[in-house]
N, CA, C, O and CB atoms as a CASP TS submission, in Angstrom:
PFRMAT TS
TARGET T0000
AUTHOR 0000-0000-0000
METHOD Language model
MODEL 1
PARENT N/A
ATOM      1  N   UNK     1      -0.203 -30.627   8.445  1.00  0.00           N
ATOM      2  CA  UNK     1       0.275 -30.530   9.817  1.00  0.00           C
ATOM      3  C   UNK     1      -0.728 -29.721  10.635  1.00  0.00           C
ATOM      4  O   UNK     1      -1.090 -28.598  10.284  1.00  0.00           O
ATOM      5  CB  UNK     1       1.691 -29.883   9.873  1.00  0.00           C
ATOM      6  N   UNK     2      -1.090 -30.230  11.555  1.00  0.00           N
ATOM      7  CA  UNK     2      -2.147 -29.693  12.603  1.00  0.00           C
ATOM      8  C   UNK     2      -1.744 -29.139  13.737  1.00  0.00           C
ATOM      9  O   UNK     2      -1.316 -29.947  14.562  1.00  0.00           O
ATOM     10  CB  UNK     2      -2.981 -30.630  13.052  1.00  0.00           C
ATOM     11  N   UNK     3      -1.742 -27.505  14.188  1.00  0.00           N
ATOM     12  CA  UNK     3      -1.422 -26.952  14.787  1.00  0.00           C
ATOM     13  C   UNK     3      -1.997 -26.997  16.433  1.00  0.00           C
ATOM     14  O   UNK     3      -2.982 -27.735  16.469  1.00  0.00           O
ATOM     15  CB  UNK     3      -1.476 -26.104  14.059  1.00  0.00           C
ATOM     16  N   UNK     4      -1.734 -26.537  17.529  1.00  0.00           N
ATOM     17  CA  UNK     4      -2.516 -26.951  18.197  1.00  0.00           C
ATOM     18  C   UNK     4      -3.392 -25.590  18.567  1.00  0.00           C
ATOM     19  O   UNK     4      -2.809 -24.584  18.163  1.00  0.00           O
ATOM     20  CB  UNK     4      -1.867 -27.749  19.207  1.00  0.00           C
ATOM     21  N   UNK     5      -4.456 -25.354  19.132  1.00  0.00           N
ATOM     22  CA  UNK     5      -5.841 -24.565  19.006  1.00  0.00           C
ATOM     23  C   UNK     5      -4.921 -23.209  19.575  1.00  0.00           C
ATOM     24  O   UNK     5      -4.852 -22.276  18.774  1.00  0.00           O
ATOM     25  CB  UNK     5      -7.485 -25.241  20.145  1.00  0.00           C
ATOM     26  N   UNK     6      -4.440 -23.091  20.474  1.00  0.00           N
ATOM     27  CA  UNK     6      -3.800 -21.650  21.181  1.00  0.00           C
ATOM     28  C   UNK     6      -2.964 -21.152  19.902  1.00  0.00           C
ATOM     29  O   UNK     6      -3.156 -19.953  19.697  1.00  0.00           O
ATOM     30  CB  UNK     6      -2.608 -21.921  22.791  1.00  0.00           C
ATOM     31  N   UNK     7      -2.324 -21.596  19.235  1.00  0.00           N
ATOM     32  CA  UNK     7      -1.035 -21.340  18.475  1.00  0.00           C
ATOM     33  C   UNK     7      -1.808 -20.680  17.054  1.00  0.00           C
ATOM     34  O   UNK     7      -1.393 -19.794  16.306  1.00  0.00           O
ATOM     35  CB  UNK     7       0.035 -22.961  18.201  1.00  0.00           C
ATOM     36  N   UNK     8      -3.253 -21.576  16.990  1.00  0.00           N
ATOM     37  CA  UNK     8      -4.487 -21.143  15.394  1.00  0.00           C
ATOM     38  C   UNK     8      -4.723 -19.991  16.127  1.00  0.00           C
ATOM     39  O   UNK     8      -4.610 -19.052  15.339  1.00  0.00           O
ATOM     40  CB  UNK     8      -6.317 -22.267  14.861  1.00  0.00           C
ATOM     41  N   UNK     9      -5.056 -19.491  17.499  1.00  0.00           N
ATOM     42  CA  UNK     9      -5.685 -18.666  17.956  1.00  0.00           C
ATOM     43  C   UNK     9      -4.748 -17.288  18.098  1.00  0.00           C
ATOM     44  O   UNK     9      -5.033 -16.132  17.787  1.00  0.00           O
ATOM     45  CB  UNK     9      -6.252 -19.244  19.093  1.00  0.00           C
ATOM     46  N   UNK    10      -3.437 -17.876  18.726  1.00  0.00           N
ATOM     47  CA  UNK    10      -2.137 -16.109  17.966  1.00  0.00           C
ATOM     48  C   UNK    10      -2.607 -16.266  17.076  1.00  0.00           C
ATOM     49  O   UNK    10      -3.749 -15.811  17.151  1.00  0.00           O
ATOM     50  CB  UNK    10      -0.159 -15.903  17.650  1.00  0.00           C
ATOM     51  N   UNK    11      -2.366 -16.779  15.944  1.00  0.00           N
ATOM     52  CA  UNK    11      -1.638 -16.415  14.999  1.00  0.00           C
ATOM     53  C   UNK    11      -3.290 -16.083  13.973  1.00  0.00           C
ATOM     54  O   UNK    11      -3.028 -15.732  12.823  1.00  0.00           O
ATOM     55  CB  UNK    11      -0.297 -17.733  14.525  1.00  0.00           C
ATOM     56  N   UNK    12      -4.624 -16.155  14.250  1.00  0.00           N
ATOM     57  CA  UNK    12      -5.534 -15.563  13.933  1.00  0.00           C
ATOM     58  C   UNK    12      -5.654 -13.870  14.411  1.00  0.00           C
ATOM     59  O   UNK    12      -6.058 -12.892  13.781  1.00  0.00           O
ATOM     60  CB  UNK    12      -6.463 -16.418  14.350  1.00  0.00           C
ATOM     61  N   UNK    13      -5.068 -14.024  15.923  1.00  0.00           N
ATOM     62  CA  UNK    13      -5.370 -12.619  16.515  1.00  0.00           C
ATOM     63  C   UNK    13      -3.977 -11.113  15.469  1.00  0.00           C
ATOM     64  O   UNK    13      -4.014  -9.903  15.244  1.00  0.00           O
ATOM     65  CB  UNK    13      -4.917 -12.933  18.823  1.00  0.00           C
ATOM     66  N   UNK    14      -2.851 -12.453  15.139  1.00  0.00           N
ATOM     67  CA  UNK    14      -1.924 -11.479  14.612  1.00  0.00           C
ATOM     68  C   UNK    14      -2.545 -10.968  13.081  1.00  0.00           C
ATOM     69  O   UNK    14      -2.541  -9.830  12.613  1.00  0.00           O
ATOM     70  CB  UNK    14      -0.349 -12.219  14.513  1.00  0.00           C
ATOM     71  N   UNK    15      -3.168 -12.456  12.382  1.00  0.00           N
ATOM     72  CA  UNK    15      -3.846 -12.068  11.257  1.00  0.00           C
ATOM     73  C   UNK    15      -4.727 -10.610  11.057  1.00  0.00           C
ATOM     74  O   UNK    15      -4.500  -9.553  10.468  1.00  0.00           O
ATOM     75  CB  UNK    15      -4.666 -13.134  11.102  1.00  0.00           C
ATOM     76  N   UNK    16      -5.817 -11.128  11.847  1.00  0.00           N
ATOM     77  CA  UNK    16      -6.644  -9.929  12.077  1.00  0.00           C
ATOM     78  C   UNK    16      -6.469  -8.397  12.496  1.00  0.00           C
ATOM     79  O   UNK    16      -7.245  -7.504  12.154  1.00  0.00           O
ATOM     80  CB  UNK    16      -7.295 -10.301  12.843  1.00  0.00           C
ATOM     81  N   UNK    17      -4.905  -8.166  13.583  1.00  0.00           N
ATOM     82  CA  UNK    17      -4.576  -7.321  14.196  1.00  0.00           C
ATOM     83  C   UNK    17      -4.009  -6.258  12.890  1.00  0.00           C
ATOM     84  O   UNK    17      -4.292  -5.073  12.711  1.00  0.00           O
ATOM     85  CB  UNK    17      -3.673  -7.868  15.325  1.00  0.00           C
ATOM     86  N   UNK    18      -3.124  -7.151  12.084  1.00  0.00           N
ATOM     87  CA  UNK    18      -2.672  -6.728  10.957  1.00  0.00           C
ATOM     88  C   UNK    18      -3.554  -6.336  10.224  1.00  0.00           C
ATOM     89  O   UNK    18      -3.461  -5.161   9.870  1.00  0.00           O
ATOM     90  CB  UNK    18      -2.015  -7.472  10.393  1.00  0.00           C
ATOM     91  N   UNK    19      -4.736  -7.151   9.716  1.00  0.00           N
ATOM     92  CA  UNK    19      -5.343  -6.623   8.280  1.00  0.00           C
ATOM     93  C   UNK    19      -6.234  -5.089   8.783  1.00  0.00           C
ATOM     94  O   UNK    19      -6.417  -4.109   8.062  1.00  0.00           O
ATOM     95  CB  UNK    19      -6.643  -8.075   7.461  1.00  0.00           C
ATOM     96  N   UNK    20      -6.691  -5.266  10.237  1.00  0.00           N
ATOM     97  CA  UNK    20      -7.579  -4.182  10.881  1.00  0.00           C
ATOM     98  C   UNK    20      -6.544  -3.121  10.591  1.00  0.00           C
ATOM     99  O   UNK    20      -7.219  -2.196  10.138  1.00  0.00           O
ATOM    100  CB  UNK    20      -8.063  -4.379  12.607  1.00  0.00           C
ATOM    101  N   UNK    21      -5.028  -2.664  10.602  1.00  0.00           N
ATOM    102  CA  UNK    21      -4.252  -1.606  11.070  1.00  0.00           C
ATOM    103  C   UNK    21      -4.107  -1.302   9.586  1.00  0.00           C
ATOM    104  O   UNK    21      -4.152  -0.122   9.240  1.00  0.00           O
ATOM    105  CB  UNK    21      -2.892  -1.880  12.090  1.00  0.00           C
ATOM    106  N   UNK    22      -3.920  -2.359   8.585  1.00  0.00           N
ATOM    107  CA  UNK    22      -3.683  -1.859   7.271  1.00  0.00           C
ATOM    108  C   UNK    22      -5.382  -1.440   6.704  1.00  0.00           C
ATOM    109  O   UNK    22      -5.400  -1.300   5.481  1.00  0.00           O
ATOM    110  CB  UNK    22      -2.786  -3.180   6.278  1.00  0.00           C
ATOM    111  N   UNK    23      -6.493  -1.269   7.248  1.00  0.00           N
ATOM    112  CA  UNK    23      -7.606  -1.314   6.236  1.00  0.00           C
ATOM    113  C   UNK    23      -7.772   0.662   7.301  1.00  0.00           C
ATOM    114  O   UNK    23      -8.269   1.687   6.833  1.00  0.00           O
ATOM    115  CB  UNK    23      -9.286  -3.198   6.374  1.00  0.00           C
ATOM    116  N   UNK    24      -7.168   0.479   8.665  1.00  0.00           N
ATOM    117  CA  UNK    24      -7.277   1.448   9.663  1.00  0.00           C
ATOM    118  C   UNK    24      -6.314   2.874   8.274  1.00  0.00           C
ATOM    119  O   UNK    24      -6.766   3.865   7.701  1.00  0.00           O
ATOM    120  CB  UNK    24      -6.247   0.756  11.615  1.00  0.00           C
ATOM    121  N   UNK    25      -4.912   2.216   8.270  1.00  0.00           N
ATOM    122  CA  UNK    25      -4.556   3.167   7.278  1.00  0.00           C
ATOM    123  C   UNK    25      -4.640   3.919   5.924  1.00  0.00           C
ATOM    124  O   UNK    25      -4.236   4.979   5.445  1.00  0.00           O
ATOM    125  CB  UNK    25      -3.992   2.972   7.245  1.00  0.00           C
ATOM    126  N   UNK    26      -5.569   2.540   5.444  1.00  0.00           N
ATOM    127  CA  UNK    26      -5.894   3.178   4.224  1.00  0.00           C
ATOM    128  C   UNK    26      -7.088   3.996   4.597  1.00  0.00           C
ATOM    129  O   UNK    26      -6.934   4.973   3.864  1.00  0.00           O
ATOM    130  CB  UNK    26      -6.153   2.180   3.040  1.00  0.00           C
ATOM    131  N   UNK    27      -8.409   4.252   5.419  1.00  0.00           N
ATOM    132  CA  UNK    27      -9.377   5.110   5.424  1.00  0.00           C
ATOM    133  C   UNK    27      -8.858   5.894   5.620  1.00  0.00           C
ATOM    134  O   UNK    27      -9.095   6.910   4.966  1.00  0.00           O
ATOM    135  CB  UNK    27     -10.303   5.062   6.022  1.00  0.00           C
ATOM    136  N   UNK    28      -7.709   5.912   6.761  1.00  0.00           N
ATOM    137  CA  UNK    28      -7.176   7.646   6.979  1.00  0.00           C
ATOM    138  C   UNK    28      -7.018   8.329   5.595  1.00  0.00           C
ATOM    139  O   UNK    28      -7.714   9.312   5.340  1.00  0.00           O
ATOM    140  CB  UNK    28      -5.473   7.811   7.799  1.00  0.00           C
ATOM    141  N   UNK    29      -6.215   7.892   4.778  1.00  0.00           N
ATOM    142  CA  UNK    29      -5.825   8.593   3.528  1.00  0.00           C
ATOM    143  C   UNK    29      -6.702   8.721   2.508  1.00  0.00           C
ATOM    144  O   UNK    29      -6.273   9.092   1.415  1.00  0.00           O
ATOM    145  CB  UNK    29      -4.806   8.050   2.982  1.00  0.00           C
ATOM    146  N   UNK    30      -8.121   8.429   2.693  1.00  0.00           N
ATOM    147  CA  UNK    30      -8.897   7.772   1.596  1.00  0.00           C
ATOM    148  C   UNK    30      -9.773   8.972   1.286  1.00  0.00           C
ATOM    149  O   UNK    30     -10.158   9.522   2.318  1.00  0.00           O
ATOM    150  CB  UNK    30      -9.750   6.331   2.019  1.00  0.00           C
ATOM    151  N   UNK    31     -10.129   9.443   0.354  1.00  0.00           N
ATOM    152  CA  UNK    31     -10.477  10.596  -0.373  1.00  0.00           C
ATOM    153  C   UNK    31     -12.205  10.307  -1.139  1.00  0.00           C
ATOM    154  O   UNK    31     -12.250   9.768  -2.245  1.00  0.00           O
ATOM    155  CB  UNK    31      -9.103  10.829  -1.593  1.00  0.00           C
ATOM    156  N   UNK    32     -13.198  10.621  -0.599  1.00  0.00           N
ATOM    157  CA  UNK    32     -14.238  10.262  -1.281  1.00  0.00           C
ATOM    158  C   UNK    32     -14.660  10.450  -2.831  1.00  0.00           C
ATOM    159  O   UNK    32     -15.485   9.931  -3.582  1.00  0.00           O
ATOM    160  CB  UNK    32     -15.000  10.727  -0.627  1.00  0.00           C
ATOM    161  N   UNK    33     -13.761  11.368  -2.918  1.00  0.00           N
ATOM    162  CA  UNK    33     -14.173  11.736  -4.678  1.00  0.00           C
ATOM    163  C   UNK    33     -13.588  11.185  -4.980  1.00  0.00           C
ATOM    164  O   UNK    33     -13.779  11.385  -6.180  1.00  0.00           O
ATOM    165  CB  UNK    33     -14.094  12.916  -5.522  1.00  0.00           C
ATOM    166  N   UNK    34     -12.254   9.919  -4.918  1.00  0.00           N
ATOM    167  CA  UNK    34     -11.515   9.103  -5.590  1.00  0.00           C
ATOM    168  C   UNK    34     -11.813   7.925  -4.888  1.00  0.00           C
ATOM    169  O   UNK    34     -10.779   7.272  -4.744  1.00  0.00           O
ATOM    170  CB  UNK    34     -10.139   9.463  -5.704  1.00  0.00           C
ATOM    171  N   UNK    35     -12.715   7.424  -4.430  1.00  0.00           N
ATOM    172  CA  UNK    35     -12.702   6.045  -4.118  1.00  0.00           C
ATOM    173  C   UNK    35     -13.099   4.952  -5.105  1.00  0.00           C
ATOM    174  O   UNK    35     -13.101   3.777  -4.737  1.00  0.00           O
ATOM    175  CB  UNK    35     -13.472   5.918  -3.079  1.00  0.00           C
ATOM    176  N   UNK    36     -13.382   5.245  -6.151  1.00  0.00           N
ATOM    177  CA  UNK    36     -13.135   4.390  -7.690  1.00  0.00           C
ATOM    178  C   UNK    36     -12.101   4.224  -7.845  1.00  0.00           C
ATOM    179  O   UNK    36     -11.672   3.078  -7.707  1.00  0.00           O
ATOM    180  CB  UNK    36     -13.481   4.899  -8.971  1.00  0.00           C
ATOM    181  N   UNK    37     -11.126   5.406  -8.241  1.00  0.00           N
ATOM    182  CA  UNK    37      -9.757   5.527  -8.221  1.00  0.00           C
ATOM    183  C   UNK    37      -8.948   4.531  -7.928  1.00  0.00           C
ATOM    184  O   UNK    37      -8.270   3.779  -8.627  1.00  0.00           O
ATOM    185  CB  UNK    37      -9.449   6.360  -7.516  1.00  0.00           C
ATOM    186  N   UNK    38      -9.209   4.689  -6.161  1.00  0.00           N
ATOM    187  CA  UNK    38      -8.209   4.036  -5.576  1.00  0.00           C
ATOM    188  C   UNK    38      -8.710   2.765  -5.321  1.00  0.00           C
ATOM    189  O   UNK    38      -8.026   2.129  -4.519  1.00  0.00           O
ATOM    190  CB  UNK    38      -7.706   4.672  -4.450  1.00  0.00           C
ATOM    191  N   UNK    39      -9.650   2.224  -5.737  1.00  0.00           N
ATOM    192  CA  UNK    39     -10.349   0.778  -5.418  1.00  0.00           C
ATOM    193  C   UNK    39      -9.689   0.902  -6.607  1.00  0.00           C
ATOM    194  O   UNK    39      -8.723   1.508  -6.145  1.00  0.00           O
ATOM    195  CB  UNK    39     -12.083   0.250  -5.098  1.00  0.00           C
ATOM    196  N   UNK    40      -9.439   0.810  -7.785  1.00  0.00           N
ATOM    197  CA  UNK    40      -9.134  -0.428  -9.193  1.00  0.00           C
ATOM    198  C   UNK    40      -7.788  -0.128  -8.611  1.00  0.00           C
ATOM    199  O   UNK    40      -7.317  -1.256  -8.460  1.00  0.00           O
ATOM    200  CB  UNK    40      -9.513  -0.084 -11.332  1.00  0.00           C
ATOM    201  N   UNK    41      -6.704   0.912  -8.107  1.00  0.00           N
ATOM    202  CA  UNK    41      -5.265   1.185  -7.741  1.00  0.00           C
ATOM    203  C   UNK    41      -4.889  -0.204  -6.660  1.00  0.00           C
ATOM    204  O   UNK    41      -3.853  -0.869  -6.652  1.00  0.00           O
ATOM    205  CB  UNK    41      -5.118   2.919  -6.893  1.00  0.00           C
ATOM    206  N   UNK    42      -5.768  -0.317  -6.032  1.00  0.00           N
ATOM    207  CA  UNK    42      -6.068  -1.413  -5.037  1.00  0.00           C
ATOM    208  C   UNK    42      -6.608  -2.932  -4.662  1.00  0.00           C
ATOM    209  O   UNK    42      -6.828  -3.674  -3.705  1.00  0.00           O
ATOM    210  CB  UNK    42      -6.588  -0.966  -4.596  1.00  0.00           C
ATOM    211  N   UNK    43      -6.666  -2.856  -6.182  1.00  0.00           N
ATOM    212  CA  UNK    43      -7.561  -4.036  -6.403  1.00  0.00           C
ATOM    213  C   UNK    43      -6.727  -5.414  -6.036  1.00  0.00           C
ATOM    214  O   UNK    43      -7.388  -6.215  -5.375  1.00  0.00           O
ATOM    215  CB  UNK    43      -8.089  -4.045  -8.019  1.00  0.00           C
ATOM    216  N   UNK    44      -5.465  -5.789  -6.340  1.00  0.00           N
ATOM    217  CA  UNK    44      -4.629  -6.840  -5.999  1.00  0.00           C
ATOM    218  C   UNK    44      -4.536  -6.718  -4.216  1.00  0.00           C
ATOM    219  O   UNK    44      -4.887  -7.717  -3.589  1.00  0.00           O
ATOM    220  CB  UNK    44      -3.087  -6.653  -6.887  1.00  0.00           C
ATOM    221  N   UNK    45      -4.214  -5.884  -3.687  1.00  0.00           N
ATOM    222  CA  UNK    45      -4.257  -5.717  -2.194  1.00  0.00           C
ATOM    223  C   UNK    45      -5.608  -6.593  -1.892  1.00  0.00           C
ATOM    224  O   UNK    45      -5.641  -7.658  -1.276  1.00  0.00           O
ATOM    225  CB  UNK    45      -4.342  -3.981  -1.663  1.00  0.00           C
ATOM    226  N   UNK    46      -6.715  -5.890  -2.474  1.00  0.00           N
ATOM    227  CA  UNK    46      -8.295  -5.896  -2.048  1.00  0.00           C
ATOM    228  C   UNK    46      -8.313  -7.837  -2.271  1.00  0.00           C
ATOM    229  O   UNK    46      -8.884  -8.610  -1.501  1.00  0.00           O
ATOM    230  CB  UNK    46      -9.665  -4.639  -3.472  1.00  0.00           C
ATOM    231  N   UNK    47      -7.719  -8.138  -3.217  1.00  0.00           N
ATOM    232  CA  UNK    47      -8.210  -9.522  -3.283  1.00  0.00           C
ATOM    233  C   UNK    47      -6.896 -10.099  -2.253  1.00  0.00           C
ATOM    234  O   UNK    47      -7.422 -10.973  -1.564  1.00  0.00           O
ATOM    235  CB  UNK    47      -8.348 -10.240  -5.102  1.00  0.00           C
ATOM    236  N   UNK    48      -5.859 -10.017  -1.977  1.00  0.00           N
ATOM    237  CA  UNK    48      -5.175 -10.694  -1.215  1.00  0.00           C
ATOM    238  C   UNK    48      -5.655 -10.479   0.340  1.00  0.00           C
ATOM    239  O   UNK    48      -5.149 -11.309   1.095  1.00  0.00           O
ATOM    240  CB  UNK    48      -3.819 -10.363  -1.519  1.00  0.00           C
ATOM    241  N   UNK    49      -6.548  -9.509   0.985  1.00  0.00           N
ATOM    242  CA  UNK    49      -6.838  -8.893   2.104  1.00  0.00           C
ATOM    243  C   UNK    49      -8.312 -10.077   2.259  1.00  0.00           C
ATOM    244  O   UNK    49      -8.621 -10.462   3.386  1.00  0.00           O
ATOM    245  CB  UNK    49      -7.033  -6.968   1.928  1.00  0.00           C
ATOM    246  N   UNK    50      -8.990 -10.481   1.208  1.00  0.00           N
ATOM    247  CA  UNK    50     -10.499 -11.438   0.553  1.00  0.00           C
ATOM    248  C   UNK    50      -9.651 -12.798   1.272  1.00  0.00           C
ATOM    249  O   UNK    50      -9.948 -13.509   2.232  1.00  0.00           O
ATOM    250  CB  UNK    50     -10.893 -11.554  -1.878  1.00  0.00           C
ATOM    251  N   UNK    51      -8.552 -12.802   0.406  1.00  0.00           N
ATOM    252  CA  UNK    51      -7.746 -14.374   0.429  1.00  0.00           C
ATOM    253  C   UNK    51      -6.936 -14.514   2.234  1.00  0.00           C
ATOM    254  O   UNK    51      -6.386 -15.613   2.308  1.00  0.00           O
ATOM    255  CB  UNK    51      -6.075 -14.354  -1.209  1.00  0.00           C
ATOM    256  N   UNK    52      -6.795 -13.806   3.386  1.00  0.00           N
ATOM    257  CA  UNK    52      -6.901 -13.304   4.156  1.00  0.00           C
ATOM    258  C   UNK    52      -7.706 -13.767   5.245  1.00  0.00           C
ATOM    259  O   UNK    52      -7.570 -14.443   6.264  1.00  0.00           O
ATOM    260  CB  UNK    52      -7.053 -12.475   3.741  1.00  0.00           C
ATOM    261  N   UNK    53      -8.912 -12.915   4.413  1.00  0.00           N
ATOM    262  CA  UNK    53     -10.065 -13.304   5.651  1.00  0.00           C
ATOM    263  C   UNK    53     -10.732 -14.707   5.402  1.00  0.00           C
ATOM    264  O   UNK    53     -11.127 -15.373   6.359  1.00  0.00           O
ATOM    265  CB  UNK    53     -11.428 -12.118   5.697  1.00  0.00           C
ATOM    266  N   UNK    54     -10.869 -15.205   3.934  1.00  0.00           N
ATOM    267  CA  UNK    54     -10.889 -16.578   3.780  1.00  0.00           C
ATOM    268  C   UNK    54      -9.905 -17.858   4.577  1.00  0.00           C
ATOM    269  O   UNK    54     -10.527 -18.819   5.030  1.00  0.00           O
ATOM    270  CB  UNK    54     -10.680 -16.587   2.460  1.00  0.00           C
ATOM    271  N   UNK    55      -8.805 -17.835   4.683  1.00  0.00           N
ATOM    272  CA  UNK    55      -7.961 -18.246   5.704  1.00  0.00           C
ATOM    273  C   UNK    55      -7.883 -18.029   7.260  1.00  0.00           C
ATOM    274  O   UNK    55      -7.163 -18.653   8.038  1.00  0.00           O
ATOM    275  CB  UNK    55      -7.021 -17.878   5.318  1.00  0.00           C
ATOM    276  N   UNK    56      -8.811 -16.971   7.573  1.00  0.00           N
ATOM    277  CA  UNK    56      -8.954 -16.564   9.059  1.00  0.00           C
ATOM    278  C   UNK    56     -10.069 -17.097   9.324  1.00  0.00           C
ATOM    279  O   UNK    56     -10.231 -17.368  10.513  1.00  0.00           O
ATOM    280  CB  UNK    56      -8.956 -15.101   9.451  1.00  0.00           C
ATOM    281  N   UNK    57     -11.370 -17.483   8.232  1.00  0.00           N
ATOM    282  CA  UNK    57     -12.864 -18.150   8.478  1.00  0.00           C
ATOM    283  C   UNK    57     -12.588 -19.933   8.473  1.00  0.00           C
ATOM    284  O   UNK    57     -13.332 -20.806   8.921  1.00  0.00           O
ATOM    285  CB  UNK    57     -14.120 -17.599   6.960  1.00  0.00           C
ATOM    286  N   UNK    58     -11.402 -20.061   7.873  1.00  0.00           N
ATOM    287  CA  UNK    58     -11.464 -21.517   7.854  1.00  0.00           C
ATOM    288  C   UNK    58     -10.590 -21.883   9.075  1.00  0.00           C
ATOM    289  O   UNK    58     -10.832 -23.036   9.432  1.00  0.00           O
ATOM    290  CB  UNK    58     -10.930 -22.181   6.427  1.00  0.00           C
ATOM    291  N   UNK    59      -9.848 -21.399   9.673  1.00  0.00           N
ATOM    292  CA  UNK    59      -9.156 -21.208  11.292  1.00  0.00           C
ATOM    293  C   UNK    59     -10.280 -21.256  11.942  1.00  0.00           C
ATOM    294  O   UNK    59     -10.388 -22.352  12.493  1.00  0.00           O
ATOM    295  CB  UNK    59      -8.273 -19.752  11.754  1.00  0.00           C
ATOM    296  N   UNK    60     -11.099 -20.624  12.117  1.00  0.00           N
ATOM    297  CA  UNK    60     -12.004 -20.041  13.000  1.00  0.00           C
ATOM    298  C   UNK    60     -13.094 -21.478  12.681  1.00  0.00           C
ATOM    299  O   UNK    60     -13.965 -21.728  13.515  1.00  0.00           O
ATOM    300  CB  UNK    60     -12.559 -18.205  12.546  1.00  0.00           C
ATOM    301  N   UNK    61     -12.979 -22.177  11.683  1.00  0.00           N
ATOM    302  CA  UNK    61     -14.069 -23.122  11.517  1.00  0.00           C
ATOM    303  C   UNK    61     -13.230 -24.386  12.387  1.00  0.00           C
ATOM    304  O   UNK    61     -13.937 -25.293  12.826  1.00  0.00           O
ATOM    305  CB  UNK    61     -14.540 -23.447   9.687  1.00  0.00           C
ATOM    306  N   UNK    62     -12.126 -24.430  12.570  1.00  0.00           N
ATOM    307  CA  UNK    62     -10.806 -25.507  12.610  1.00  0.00           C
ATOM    308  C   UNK    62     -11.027 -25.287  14.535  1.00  0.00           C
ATOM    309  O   UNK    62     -11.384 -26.089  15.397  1.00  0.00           O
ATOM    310  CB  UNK    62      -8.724 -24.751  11.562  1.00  0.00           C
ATOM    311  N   UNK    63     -10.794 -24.451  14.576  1.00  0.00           N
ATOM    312  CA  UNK    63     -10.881 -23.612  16.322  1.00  0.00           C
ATOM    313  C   UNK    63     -12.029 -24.406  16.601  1.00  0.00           C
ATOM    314  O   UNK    63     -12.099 -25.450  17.249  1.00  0.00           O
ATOM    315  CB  UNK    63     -11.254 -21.552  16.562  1.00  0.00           C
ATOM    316  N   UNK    64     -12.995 -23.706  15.968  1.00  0.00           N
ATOM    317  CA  UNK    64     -14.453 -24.226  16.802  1.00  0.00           C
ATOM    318  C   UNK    64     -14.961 -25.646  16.655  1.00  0.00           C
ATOM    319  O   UNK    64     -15.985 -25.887  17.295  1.00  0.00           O
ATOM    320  CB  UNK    64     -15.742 -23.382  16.302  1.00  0.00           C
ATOM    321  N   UNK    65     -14.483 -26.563  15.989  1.00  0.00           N
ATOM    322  CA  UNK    65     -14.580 -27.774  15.694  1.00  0.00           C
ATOM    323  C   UNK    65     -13.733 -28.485  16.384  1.00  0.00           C
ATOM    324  O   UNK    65     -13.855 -29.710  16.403  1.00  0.00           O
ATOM    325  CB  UNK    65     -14.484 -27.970  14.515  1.00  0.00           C
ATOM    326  N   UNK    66     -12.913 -27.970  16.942  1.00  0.00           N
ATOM    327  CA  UNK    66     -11.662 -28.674  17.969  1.00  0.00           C
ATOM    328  C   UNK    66     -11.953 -27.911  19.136  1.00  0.00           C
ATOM    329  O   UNK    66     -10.911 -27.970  19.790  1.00  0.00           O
ATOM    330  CB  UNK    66      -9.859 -28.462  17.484  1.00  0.00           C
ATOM    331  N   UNK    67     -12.519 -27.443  19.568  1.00  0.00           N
ATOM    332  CA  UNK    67     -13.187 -27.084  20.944  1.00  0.00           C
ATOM    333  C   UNK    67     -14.412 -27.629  21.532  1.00  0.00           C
ATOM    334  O   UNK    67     -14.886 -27.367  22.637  1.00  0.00           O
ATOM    335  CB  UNK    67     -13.464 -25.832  20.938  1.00  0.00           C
ATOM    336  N   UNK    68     -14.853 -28.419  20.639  1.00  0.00           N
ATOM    337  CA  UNK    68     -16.404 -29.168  20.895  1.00  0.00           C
ATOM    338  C   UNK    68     -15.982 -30.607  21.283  1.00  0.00           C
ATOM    339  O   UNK    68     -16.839 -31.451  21.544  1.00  0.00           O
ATOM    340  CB  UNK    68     -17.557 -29.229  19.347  1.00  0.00           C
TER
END
């Protein structure tokens, strides 16, 4: 089902708005002598946040290919 370009374009800006506020909260808390630590503690987040921006690059490929 093919969305139409404004509707890819919310719902990219909500994508992004979100992953920026959750990556915003984790530096606040983020501790340099444990950032090993908390990267393997994080690691399922880290790949679903990957799986994410992979879905926001193929929007963004969908956008710009339907704007030409």
């Amino acid at each position: 089902m093919l969305y139409s370009p404004s509707f890819q374009l919310n719902q990219l800006r909500r994508v992004v708005a979100h992953s920026i506020s959750q990556l915003l909260c984790q530096l606040q808390y983020q501790c340099p002598c444990s950032q090993l630590n908390q990267y393997m503690r994080q690691a399922s987040r880290i790949v679903l946040q990957r799986n994410e921006l992979k879905m926001v690059h193929s929007w963004n490929c969908q956008i710009a290919q339907s704007s030409w």
